[in-house]
MDAnalysis code that builds the backbone (N, CA, C; Angstrom):
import MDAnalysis as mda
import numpy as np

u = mda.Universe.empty(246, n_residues=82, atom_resindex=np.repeat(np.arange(82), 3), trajectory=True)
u.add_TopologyAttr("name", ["N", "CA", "C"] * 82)
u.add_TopologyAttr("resid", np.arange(1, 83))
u.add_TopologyAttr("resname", ["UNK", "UNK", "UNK", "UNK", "UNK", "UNK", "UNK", "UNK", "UNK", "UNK", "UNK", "UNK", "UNK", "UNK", "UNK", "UNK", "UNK", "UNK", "UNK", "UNK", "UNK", "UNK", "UNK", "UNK", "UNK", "UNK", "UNK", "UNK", "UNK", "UNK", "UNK", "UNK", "UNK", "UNK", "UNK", "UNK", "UNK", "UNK", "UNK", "UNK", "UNK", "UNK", "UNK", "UNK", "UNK", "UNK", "UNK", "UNK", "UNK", "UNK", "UNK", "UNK", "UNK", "UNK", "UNK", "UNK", "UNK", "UNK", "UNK", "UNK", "UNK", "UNK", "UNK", "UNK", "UNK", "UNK", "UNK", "UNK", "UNK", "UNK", "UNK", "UNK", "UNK", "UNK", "UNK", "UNK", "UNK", "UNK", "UNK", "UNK", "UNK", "UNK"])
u.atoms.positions = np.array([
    [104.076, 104.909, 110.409],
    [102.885, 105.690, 110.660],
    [101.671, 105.046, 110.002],
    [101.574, 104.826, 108.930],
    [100.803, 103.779, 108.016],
    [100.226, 102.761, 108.682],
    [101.151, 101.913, 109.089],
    [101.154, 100.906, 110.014],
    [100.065, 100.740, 110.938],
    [100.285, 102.061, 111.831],
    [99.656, 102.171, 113.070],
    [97.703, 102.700, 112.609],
    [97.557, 103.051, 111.377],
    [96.233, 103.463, 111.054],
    [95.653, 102.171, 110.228],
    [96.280, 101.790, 109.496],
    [95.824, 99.945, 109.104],
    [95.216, 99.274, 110.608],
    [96.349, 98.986, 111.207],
    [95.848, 98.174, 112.484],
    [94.630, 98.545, 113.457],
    [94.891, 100.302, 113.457],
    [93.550, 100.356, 114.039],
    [92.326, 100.435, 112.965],
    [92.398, 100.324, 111.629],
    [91.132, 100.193, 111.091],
    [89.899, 101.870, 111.157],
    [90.877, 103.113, 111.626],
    [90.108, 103.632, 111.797],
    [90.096, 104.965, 110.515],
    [88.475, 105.283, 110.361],
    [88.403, 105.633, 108.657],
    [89.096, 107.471, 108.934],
    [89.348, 107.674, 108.108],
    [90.497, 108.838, 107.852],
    [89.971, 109.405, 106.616],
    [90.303, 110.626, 105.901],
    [89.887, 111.730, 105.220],
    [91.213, 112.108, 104.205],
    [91.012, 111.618, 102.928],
    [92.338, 112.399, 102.448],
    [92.202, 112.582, 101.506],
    [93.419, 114.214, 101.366],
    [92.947, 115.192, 100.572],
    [94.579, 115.452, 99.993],
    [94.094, 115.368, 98.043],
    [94.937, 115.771, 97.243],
    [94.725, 116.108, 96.223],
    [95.205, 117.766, 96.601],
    [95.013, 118.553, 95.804],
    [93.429, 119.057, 95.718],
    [92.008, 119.419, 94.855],
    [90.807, 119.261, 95.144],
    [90.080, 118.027, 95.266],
    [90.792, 117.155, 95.239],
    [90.308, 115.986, 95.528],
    [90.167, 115.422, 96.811],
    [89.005, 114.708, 97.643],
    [89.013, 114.671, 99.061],
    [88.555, 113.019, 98.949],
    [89.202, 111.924, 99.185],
    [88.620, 110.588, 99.802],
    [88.710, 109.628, 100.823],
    [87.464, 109.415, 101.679],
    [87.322, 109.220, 103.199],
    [87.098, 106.827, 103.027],
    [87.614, 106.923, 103.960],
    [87.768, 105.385, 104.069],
    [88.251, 104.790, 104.863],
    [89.048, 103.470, 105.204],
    [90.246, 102.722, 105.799],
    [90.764, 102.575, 104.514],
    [92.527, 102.626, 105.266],
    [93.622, 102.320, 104.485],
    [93.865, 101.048, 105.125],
    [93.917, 100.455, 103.961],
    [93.984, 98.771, 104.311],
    [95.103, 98.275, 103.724],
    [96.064, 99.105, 102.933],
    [97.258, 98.630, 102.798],
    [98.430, 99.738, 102.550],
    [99.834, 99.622, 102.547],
    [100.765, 100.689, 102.535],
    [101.688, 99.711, 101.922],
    [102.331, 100.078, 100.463],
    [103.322, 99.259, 99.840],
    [104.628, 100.435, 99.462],
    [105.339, 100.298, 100.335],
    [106.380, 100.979, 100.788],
    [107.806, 100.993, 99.511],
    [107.762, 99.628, 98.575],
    [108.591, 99.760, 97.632],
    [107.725, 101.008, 96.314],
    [106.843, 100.856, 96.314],
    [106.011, 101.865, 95.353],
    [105.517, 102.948, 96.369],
    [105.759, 103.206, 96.978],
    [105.285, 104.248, 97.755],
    [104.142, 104.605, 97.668],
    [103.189, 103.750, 97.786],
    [101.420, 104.262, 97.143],
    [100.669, 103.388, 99.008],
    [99.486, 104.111, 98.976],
    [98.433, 103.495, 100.033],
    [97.258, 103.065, 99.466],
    [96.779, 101.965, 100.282],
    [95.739, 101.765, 99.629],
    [94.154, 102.257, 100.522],
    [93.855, 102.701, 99.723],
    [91.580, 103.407, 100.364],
    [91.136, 102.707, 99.558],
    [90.096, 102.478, 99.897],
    [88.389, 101.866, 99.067],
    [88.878, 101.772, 97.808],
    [89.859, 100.790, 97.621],
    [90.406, 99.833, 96.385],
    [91.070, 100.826, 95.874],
    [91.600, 101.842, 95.784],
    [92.062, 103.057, 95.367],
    [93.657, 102.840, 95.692],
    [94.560, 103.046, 94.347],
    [96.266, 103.475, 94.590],
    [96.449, 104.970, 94.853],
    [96.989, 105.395, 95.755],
    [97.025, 106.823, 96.235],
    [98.528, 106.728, 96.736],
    [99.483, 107.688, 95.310],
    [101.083, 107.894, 95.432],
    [101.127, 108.772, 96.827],
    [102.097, 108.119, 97.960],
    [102.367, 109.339, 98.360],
    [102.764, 110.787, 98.716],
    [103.528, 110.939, 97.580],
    [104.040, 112.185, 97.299],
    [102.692, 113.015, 97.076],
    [101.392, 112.815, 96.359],
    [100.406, 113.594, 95.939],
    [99.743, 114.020, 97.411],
    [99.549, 113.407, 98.496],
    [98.765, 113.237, 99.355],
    [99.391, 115.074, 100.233],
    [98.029, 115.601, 100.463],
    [98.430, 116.910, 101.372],
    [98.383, 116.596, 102.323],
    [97.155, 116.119, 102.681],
    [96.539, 115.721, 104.474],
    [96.227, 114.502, 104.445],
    [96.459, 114.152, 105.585],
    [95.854, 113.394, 106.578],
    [94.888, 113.222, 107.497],
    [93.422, 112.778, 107.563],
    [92.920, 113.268, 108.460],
    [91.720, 112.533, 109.176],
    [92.300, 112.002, 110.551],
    [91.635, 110.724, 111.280],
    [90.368, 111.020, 111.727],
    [89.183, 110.685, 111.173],
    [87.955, 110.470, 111.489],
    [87.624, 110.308, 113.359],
    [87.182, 110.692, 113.328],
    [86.649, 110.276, 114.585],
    [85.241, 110.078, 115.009],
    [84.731, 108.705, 114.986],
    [83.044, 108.276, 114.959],
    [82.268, 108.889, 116.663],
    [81.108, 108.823, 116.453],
    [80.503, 109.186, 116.854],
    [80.297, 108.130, 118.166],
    [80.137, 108.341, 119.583],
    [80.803, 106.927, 120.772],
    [79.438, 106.322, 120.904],
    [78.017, 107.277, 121.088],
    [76.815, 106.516, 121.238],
    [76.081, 107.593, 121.337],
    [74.651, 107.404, 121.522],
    [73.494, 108.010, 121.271],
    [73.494, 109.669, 122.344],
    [74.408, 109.379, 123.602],
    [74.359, 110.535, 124.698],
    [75.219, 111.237, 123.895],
    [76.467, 110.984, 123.196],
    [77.146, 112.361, 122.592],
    [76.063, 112.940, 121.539],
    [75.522, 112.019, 120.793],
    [74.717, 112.433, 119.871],
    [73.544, 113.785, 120.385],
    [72.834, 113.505, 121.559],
    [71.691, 114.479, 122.158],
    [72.427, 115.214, 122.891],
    [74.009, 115.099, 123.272],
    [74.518, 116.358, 123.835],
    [75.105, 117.863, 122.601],
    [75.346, 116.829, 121.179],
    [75.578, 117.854, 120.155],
    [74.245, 118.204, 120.016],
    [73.073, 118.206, 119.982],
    [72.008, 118.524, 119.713],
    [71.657, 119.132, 120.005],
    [71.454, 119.416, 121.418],
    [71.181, 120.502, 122.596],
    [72.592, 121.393, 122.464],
    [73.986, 121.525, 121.817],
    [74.741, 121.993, 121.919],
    [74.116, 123.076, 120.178],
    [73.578, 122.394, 119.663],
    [73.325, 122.862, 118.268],
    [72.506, 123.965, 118.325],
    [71.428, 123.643, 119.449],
    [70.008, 124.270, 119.296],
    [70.141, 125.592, 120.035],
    [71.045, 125.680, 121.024],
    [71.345, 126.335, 121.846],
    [72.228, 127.772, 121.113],
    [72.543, 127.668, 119.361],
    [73.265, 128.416, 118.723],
    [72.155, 129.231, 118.525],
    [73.113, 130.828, 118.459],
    [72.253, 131.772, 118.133],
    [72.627, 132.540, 116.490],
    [71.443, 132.795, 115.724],
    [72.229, 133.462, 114.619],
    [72.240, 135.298, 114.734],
    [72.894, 135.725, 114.748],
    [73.141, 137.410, 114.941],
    [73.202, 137.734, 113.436],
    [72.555, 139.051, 113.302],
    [72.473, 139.352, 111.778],
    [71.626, 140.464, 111.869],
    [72.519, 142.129, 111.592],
    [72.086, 143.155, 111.268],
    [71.470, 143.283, 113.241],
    [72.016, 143.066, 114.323],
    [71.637, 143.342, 115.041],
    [70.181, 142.718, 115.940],
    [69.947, 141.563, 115.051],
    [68.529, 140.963, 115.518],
    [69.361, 139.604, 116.149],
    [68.617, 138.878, 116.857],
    [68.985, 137.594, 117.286],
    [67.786, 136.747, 117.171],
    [68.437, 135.525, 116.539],
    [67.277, 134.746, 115.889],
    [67.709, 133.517, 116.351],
    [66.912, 132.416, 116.835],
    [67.014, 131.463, 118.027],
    [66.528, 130.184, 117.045],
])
């Protein structure tokens, strides 16, 4: 599994315990059971989650969340506020 997130290079989110750090894992040493993030040894037994980033594709998703953003309404005590 390791394997397959090294090769693609793609940055991931991980969280142990209150601790949360986002990066590429650029290495997995399987006799010590540790991964490696942004120069960081991370045992795997400590690790809760896993959690694959997913970047942003180009500027049209970007102005479609935007218009998806603006378009939110806040409700509160019965008023609607735009």
């Amino acid at each position: 599994m390791f394997e397959m997130l090294i090769s693609c290079k793609k940055e991931v989110s991980i969280r142990c315990g209150k601790d949360e750090i986002r990066g590429v894992i650029t290495n997995y040493h399987p006799t010590f059971r540790l991964l490696k993030l942004n120069n960081v040894l991370i045992p795997i037994e400590l690790i809760e989650q896993i959690e694959v980033l997913e970047p942003v594709l180009d500027s049209l998703a970007q102005s479609h969340n935007r218009r998806e953003n603006r378009s939110l309404r806040l409700v509160a005590q019965g008023r609607h506020y735009s």
